[in-house]
C-alpha positions as CSV (number, residue, x, y, z in Angstrom):
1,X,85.9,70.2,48.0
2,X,86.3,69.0,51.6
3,X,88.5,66.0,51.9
4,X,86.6,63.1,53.2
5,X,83.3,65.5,53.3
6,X,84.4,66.2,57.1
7,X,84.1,69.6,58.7
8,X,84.9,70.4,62.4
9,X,83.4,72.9,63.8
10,X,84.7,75.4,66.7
11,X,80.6,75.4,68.7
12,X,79.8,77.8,71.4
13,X,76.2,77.8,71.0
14,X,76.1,81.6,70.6
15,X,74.4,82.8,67.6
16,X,77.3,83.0,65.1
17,X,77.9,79.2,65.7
18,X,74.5,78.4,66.0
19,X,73.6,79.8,62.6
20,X,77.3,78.0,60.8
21,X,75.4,74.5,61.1
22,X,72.9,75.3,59.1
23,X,74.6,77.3,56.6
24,X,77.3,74.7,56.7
25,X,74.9,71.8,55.7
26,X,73.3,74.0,53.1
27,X,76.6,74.9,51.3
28,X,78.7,72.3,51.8
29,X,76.6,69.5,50.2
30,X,76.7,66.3,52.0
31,X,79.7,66.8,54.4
32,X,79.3,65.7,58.2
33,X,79.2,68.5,60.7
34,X,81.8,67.5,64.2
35,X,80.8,70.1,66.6
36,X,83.1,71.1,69.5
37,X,83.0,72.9,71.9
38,X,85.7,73.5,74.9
39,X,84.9,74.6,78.1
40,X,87.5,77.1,79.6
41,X,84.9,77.7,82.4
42,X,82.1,79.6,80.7
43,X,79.6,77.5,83.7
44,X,76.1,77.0,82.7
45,X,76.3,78.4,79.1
46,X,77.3,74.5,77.8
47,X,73.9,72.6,79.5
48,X,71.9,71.5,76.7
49,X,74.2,72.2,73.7
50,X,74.5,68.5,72.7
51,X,70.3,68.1,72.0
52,X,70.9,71.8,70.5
53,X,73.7,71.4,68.2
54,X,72.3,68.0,66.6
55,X,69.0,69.3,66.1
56,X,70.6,72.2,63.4
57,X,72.2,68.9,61.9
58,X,75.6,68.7,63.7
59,X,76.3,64.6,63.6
60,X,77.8,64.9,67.1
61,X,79.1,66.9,69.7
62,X,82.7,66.9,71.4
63,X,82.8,69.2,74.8
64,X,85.9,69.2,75.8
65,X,86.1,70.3,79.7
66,X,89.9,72.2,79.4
67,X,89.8,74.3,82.3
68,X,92.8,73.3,84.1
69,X,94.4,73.7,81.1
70,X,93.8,77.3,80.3
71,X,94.4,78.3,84.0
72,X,97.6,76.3,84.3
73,X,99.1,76.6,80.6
74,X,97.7,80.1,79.3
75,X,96.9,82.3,82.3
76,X,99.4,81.7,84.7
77,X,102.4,81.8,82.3
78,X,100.6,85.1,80.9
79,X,100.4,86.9,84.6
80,X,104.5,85.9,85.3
81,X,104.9,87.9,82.4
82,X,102.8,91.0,83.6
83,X,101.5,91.2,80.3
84,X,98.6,93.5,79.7
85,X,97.6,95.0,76.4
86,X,97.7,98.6,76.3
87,X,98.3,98.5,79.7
88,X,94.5,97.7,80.4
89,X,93.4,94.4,78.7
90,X,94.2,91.3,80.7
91,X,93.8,89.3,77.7
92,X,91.1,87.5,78.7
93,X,89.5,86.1,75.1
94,X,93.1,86.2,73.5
95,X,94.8,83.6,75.7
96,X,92.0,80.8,75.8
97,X,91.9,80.6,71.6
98,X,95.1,79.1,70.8
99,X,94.3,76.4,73.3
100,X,90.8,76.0,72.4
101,X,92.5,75.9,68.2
102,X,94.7,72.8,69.8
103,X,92.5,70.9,70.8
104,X,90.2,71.2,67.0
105,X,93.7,70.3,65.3
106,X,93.5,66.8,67.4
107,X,89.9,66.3,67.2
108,X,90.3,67.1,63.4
109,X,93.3,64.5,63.5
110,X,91.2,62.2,65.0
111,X,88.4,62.5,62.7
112,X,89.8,62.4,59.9
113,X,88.4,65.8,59.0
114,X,89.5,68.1,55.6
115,X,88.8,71.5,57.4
116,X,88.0,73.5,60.8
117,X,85.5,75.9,60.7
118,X,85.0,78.8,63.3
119,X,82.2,81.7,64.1
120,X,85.1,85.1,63.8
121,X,83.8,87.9,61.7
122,X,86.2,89.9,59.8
123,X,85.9,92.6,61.8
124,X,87.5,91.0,64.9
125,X,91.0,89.7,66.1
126,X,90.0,86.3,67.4
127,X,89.9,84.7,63.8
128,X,93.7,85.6,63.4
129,X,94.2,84.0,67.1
130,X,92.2,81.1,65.7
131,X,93.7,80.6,62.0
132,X,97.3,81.3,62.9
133,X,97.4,78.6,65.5
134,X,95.9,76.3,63.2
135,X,98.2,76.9,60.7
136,X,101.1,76.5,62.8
137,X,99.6,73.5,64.2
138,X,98.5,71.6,61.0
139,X,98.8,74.0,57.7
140,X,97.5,71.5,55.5
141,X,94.1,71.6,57.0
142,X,91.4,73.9,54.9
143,X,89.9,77.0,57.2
144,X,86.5,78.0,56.3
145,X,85.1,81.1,57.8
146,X,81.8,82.1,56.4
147,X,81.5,85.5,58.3
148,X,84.1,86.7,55.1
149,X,82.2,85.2,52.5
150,X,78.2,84.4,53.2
151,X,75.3,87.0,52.4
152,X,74.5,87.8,56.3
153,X,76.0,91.5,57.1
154,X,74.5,91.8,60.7
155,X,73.4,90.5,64.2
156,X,69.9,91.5,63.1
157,X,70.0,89.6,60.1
158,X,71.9,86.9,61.7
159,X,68.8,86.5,64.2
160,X,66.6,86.6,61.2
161,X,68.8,83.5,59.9
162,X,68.0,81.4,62.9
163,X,64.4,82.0,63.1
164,X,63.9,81.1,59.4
165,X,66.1,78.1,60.1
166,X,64.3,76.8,63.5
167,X,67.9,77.4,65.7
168,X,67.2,78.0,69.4
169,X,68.3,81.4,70.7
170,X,68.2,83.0,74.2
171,X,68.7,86.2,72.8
172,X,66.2,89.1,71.4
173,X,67.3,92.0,69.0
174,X,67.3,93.9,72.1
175,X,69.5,92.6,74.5
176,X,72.4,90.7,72.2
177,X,75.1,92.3,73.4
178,X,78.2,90.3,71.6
179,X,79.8,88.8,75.4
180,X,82.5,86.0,75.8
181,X,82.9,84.3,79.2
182,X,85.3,81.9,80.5
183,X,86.6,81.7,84.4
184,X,89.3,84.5,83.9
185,X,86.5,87.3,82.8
186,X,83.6,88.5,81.1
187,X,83.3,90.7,77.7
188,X,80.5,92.9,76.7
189,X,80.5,94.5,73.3
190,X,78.2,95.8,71.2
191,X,75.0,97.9,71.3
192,X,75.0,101.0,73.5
193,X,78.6,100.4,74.0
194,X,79.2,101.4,70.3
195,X,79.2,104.7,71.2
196,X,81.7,105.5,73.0
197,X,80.1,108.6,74.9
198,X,77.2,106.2,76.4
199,X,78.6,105.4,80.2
200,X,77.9,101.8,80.8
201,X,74.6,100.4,82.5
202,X,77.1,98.8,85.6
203,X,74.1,99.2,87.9
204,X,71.2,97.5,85.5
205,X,70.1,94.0,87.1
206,X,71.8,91.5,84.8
207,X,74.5,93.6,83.1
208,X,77.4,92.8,85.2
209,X,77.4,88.7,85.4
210,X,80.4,88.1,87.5
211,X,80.5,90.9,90.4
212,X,78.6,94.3,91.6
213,X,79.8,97.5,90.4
214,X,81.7,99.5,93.1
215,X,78.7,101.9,93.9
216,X,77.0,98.6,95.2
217,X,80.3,96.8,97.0
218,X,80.1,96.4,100.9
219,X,81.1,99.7,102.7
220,X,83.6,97.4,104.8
221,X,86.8,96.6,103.3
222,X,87.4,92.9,103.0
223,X,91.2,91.8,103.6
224,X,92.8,88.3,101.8
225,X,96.4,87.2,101.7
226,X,97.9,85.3,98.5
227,X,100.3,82.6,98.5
228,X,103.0,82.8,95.2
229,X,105.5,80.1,94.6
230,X,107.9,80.7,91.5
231,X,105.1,83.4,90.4
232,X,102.0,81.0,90.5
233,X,99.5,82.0,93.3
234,X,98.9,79.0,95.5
235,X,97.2,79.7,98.0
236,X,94.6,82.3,99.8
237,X,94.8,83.1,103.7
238,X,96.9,80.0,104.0
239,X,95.1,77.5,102.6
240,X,96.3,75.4,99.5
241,X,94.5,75.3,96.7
242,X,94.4,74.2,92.8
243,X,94.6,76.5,90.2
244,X,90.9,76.5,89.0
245,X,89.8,76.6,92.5
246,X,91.6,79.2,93.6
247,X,90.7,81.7,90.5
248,X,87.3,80.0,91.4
249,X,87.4,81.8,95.2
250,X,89.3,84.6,93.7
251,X,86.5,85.8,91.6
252,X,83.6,85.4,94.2
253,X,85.7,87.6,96.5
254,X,86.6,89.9,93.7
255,X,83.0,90.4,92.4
256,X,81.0,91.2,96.0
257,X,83.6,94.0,96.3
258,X,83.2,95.3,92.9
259,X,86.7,94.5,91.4
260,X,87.9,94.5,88.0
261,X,85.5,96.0,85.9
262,X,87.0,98.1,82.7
263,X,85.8,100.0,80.1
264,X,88.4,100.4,77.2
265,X,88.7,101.7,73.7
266,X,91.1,99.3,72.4
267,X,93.4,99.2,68.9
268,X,92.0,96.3,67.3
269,X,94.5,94.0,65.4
270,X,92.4,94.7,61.8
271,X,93.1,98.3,62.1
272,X,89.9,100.0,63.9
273,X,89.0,100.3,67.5
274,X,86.9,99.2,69.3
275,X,84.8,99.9,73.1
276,X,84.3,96.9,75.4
277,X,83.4,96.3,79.3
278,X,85.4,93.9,80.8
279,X,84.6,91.9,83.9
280,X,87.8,90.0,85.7
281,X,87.6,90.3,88.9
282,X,90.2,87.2,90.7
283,X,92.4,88.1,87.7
284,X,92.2,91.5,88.1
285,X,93.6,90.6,92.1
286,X,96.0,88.2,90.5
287,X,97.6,90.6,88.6
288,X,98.0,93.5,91.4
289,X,99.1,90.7,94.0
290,X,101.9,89.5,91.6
291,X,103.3,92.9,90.9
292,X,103.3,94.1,94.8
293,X,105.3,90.5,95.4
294,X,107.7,91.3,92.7
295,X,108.5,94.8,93.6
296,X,110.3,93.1,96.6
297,X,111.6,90.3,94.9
298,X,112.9,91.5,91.6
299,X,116.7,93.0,91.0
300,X,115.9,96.7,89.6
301,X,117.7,95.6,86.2
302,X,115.3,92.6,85.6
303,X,112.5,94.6,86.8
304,X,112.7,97.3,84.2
305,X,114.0,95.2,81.7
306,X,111.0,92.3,82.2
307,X,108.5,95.9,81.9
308,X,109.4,96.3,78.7
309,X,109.3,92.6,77.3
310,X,105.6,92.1,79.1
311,X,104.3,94.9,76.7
312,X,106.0,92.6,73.8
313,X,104.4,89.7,75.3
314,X,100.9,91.1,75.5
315,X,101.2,92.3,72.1
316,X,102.1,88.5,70.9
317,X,98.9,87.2,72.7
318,X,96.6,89.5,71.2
319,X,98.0,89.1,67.9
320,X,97.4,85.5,67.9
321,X,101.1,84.6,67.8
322,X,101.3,81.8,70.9
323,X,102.9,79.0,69.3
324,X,105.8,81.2,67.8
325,X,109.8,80.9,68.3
326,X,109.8,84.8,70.1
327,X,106.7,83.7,73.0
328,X,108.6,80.3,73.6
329,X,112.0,82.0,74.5
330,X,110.0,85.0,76.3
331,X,108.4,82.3,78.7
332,X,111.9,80.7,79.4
333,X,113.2,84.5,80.3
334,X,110.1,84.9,82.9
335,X,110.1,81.8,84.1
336,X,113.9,82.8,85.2
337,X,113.1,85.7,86.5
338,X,109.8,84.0,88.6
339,X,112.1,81.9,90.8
340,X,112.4,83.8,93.5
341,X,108.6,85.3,93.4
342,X,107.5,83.3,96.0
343,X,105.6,84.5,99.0
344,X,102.8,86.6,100.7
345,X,100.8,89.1,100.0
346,X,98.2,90.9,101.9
347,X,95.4,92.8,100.1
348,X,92.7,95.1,101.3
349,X,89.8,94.9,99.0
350,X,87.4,98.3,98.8
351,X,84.9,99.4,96.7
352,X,86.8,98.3,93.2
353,X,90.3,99.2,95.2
354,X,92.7,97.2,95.3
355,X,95.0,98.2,98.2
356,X,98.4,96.5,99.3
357,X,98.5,95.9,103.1
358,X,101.9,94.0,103.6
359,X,104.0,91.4,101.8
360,X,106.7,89.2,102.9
361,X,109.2,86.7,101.1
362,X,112.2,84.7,101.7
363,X,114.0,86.0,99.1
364,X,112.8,89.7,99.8
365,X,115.7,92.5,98.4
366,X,114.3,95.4,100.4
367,X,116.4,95.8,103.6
368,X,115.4,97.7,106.0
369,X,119.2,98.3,107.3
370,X,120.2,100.0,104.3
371,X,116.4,102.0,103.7
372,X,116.0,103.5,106.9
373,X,115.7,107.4,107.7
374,X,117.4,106.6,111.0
375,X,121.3,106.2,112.0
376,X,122.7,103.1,110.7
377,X,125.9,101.1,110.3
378,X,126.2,100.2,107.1
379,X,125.7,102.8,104.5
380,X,128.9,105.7,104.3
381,X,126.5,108.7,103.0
382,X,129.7,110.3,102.1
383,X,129.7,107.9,99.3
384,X,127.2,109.6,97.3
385,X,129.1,112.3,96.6
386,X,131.9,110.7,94.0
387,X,129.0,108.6,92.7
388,X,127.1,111.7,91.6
389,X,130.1,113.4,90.3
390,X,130.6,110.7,87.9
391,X,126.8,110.3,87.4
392,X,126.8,113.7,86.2
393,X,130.0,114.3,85.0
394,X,128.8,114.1,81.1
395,X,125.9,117.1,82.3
396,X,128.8,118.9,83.3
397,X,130.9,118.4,80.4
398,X,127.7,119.8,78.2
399,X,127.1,122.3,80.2
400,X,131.3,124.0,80.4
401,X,130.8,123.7,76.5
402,X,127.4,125.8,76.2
403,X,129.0,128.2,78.8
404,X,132.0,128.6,76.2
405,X,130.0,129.0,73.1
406,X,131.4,125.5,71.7
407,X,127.8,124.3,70.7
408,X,125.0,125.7,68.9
């Protein structure tokens, strides 16, 4: 039972979601179907979902336009952390589902609704991201997620599902690679990239959506400079921009010159792995530009000791843990460490490279008095020498002991 016969319904208008509404109507006898779905910049793949999604018997359709929202509260805070899974992954389907599971909670909340249901197999990560933000947000609300419990096993018979049921698809049995897109990047799973010996089709018309692949990039290297206040990027070549716009620009600049395209084998929450192509081009720039800026900026202590927590951090995101006690006090320990990471940084774009060409701050640490190779004033080289001796003094202390046969 389904209290007050109301289910809401996470909608993308891919085929997983596509095919719920039906099923949904079919096994849970008489209860109204609330469709969402929440724009996080996927662009065109929205038009026409409202005729769509009340035509497979959804009573109405909420599309939620949160874009500022997941540039300003999810990817933003994520790049001050430097956090990348596996040291690869910049997270780009993790951090948009604990937002997108908010704003179900209030629509649920404002419907009224017994239960939130959402399109994750049981193969994949993002029904943990999605269930264990809804439990932390409102346990008492019932989860149903049919890929773990109805009779379809596969995309094919999925497919097979819609046809018989009359649901629209753009897709064939040939093309459907699985993909996710929002305005941080673009995911292609599935198919040929099963095998994990297969290179991937970068230079087939229509595989890459959001850039060229660096075969096809201009031969001339295109050069951009990136604002940073407090660790947000503000700004490109001087001019200030918003958050959305600027990741907007980013991406266009990023994709003619064939940046930020991946292709990883990654360790899948469940337990298996997993072989994805990964398009994020202006976050892919993001991410470089921040790190160049910090090198300068950072104290060598909080550097190293901030590289450590970012692979916590990443791991966190993946896992689906956002709205936990550990992220909330790892964000107040970046956001320290992100107030002087304000500046300039100038990038030469080539051919998928991403090259650093200069960066300047007001609160820069590097000083070129005490670095240089030439005479200076202010550092006694003669110092060195009772630093090192106490550096290595417990070396030497091993080392008289081997000589005299004290250890084994």
């Amino acid at each position: 039972m389904i209290d007050n016969n109301k289910i809401v319904l996470a909608y993308s208008g891919g085929l997983d979601t596509s095919v719920i509404i039906p099923w949904l109507k079919e096994n849970y006898k008489g209860c109204e179907i609330i469709a969402v779905s929440i724009d996080v910049g996927q662009g065109s793949e929205l038009d026409g979902l409202e005729e769509k999604a009340k035509k497979t018997g959804a009573s109405k359709l909420y599309i939620e336009d949160l874009t500022k929202e997941f540039v300003e509260d999810c990817i933003f805070p994520t790049i001050k952390a430097g956090a990348k899974y596996e040291g690869k992954y910049l997270l780009g389907t993790s951090f948009a589902r604990p937002l997108m599971a908010q704003r179900l909670v209030e629509i649920a909340r404002k419907e009224n609704a017994g239960a939130i249901c959402h399109g994750c197999t049981g193969k994949g990560n993002d029904q943990v991201r999605f269930e264990l933000s809804i439990k932390a947000l409102a346990p008492d609300i019932k989860i149903i997620a049919p890929w773990r419990t109805w009779e379809i096993k596969s995309r094919d018979e999925e497919i097979a599902y819609a046809q018989a049921h009359d649901v629209p698809l753009k897709i064939s049995k040939e093309d459907s690679y699985s993909k996710d897109k929002n305005i941080w990047h673009l995911s292609h799973e599935g198919l040929d990239l099963e095998d994990p010996s297969n290179e991937p089709t970068y230079e087939k018309e229509g595989f890459l959506e959001m850039g060229v692949s660096p075969i096809d990039a201009p031969d001339t290297p295109e050069y951009i400079t990136i604002g940073f206040e407090k660790g947000n990027a503000v700004s490109i070549d001087g001019e200030k921009m918003d958050a959305v716009s600027l990741l907007t620009k980013l991406n266009d600049i990023g994709g003619r010159n064939g940046i930020g395209i991946i292709d990883i084998v990654e360790n899948r929450l469940v337990g298996m792995k997993s072989r994805g192509v990964y398009e994020t081009p202006g976050g892919t720039i993001l991410y470089a530009a921040h790190e160049f800026l910090e090198s300068i900026t950072l104290d060598k202590d909080t550097m190293q000791f901030k590289s450590v927590l970012s692979h916590k951090y990443a791991e966190l995101v993946y896992n689906g843990k956002w709205f936990t006690t550990l992220k909330d006090a790892l964000d107040k320990f970046v956001d320290e460490t992100q107030k002087t990471v304000t500046g300039e940084v100038k990038l030469k774009l080539y051919k998928g490279n991403i090259i650093n060409a200069g960066m300047t701050s007001p609160y820069s640490l590097y000083s070129e008095e005490f670095a240089t190779f030439n005479e200076d004033d202010v550092y006694d080289q003669n110092d060195a020498t009772g630093f090192i001796n106490l550096y290595g003094l417990p070396l030497k202390v091993k080392a008289l002991l081997n000589k005299n046969g004290d250890l084994k």
